[in-house]
N, C-alpha and C positions, 0 to 999 in steps of 0.2 A: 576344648573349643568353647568359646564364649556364643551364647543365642542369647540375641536380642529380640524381643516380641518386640512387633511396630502394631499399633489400634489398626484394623482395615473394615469392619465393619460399621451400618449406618449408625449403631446405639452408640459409637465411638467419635461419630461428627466432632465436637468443639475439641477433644483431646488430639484427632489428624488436625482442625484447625490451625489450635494452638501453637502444636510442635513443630509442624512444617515436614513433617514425617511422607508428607503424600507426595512431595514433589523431589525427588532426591538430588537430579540434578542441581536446581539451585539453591542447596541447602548444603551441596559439598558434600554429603553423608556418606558419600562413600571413598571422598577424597582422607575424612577424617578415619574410616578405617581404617586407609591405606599407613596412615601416617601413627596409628595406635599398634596395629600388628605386622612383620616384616614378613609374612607369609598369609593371604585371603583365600580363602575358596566362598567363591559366591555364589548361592544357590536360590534361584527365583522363580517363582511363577508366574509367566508373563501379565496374567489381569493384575496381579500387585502391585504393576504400574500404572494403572491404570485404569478409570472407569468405565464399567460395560454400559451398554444403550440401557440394559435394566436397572445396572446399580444407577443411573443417573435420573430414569423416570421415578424408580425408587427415591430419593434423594428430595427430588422436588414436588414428590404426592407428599412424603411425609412433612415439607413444610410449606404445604397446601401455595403450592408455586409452580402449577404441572401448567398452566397456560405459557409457561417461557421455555417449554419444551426445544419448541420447533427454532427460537434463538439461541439456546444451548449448542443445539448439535449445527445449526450453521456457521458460529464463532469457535466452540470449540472439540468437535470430533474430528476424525479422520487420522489415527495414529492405529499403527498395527506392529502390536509385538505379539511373536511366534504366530498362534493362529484364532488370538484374541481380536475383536478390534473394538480400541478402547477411546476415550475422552482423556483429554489434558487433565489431570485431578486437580494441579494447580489452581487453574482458573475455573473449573467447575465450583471449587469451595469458593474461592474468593467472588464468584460471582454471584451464589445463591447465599453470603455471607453479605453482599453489599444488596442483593434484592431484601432483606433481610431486616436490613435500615431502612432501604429506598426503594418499594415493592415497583415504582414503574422505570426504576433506573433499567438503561439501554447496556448492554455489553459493551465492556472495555477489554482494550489491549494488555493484560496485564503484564504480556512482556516487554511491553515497551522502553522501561527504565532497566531490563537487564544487562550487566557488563557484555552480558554474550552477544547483542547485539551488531557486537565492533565488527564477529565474523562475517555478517551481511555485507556489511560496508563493504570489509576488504574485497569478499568477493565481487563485489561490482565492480569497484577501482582495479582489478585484475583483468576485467571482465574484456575479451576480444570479439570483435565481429560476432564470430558462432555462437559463444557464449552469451551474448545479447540478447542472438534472436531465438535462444534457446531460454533465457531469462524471460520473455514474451511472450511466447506460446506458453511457459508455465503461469505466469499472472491471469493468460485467456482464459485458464481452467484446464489446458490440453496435459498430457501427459511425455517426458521423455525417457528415453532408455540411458543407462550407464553403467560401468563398472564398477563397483562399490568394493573397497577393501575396510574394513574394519579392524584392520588391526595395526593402522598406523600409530608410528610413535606421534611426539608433540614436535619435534624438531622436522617432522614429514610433513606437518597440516600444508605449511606455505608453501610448499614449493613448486606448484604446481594445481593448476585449477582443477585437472583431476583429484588433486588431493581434496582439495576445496568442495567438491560436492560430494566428497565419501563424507567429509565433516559437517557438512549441512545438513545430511541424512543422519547420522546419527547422534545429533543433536537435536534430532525433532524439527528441524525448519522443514525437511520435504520428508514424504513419506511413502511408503512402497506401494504401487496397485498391481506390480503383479514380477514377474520373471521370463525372461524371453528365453529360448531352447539354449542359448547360450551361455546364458550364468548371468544376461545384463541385467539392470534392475529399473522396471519402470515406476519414473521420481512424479511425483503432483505434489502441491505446494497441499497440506491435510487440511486447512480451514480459513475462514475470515478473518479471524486474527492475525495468522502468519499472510496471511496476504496482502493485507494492511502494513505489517511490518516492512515486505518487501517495497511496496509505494511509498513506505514512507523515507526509506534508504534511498531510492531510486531518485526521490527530488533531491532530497541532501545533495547529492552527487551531482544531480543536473545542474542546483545551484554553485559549488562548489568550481565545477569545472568550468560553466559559462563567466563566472565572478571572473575567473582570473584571463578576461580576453575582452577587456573594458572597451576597446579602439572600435569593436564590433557590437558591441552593446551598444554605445554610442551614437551609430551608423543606425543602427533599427530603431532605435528610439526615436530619431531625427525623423526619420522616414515619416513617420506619423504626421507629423506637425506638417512636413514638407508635401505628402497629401501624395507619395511617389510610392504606389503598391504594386510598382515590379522592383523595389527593393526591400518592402516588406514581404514579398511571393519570394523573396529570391532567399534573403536572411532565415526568414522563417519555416522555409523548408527546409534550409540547413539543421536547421536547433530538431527540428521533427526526423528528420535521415539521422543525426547523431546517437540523439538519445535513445531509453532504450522506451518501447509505448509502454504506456501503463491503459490496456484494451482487455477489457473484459468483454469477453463475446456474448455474456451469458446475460448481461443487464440489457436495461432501456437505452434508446438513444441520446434523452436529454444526462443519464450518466459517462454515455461514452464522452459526452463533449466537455463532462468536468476536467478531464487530461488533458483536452488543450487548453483550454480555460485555465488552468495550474501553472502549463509552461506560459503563456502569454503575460497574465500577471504577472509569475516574478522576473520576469525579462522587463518589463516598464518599470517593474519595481527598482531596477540598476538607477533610473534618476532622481536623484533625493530632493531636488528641489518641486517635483511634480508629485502630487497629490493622487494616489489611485483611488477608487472604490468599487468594490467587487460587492454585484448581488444587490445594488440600493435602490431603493424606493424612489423612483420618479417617473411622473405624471401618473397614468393610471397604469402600474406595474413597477416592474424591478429591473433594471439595466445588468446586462452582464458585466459591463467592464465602463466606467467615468475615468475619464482621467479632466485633471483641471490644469492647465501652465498659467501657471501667474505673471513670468513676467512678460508678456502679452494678450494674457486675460482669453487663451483660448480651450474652448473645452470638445473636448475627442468622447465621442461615443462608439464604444464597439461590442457587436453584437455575433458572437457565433452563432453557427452551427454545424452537425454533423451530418456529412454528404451521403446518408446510407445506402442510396443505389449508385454513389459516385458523382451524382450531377451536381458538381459544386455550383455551377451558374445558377441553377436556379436557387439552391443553398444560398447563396451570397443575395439575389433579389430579395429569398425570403424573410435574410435578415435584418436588408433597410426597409421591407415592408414593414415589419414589428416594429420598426424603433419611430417609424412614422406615425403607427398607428395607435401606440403608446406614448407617444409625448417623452420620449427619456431625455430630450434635453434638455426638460423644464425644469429640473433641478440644475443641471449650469447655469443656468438660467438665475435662477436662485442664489446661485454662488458667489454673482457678479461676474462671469464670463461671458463673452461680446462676440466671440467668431467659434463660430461653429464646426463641425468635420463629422461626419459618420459614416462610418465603417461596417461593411458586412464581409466579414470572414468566414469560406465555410472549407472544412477538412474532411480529405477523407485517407486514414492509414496514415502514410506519413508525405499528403500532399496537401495543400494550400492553394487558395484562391482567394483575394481581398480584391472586392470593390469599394470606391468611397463616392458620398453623394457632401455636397454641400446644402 
């Protein structure tokens, strides 16, 4: 039998760097076993995949980096092999390796560019009724139960959405908190990173799926200009029932309202001839949503918000109170746009309310 020593300890930093030795998955390392010897016995200690809460405070005292603690383990902890529970090593190094260069850089996704990624997608694009509102309660931070098999082949992943989150599990996308008296297994999505991953599949999809239903895109866009918000109440509760939310329970309310704010823009986004802008500076403040139509020189302000005890009305008043009290049309204004429209949208879950004021 051939042994391989792999570096695991901190005096071994730039040699796991270098080699890519910490991250086995996406380094194939074990794919190229498979393909060097026609017979493996693999033998591991579960923390050797992974960094404990100590190796990683460890890590970041010794290069005097312990103030990014607390973003370490928010971006990337929450993985549990056997009865370890460890940090992504991957993006531990690669992000105390970019603090390193850029001592105030902010965590990144570094899985963002992996081929593996395509398995999120698929499962979305699979994704039914249950499976949605089970994809949503895991974005909230909630937790679900399921049956996990691990020892499917490759010709098994697709066939089935069961199959699908045995594969997202051990794959690292979701990760274990605990075992119910039955054998199920309860999934949470381990950290910021991979949760971010999932929102960012989530839009793809939403854009993808609304793209191809232009007759309707059309129809809502219109509504706007047309100043008829029982057919923006009626469209835009549709796209909100469809898709699947991207609701964090655990944030502020001005972040729950970036999700509908995400779906609104790229739904205006459908007409190429209309100018959006998201988040700009006018009068004394920042507009949620500008749009400008040139070939009638009219410009649309619209302002959410989030209904959090449910009372959109008064949500919706409080959104043309801001846009009044801020001057956001003075930048249309600016633009050379001559008729005005503002819009207070407010949401709450997957319902709508639009008033507009001239």
């Amino acid at each position: 039998m051939e042994i391989l020593k792999l570096p695991v300890g901190i005096e071994n930093f730039e040699d796991i760097r270098r080699s890519g030795f910490y991250y086995i998955d996406k380094t194939m390392f074990i794919e190229q076993f498979l393909n060097t010897w026609s017979e493996v016995t693999l033998f591991t200690r579960p923390r050797r995949f992974g960094f404990t809460d100590k190796d990683v405070q460890e890590i970041l005292t010794y290069f005097n980096l312990s103030e990014h603690y607390a973003d370490v383990k928010e971006w990337y902890d929450g993985y549990h092999f056997g009865n370890a529970n460890v940090y992504c090593p991957w993006d531990v190094i690669n992000y105390v390796d970019l603090l390193r260069l850029e001592p105030t850089a902010k965590p990144q996704d570094f899985w963002s560019n992996s081929s593996e990624n395509a398995l999120v997608r698929n499962f979305i694009d699979k994704a039914n009724v249950q499976t949605k509102y089970e994809i949503e309660r895991l974005i909230a931070g909630e937790y679900i139960e399921k049956e996990i098999s691990q020892e499917l082949t490759y010709d098994e992943i697709d066939k089935s959405i069961s199959n699908l989150w045995s594969v997202l599990f051990t794959t690292g996308y979701l990760t274990k908190q605990g075992v119910t008296d039955d054998g199920r297994v309860r999934l949470s999505i381990p950290n910021r990173e991979i949760k971010n991953l999932f929102i960012k599949k989530i839009r793809e999809w939403f854009s993808d799926t609304t793209a191809n239903d232009g007759k309707t895109l059309e129809q809502f866009c219109n509504a706007f200009v047309d100043k008829d918000t029982e057919k923006i109440e009626e469209l835009f509760g549709d796209y909100l029932w469809n898709t699947i939310s991207i609701r964090d329970t655990a944030v502020a309310k001005d972040k729950k309202e970036n999700f509908y704010h995400g779906i609104l823009l790229g739904l205006l986004g459908y007409k190429a001839s209309w100018l959006i802008k998201s988040n700009t500076e006018s009068g004394t403040g920042y507009s949620d949503i500008l749009v400008e139509v040139p070939n009638n020189r009219t410009g649309i302000v619209i302002e959410l918000k989030y209904a959090e005890n449910g009372d959109m009305d008064a949500a919706c008043d409080e959104a043309l109170k801001q846009i009044e009290e801020k001057s956001y049309v003075d930048k249309l204004k600016q633009d050379g746009m001559r008729n005005f429209i503002k819009y207070g949208i407010a949401c709450f879950k997957k319902d709508c309310k639009v008033v507009v004021s001239e």
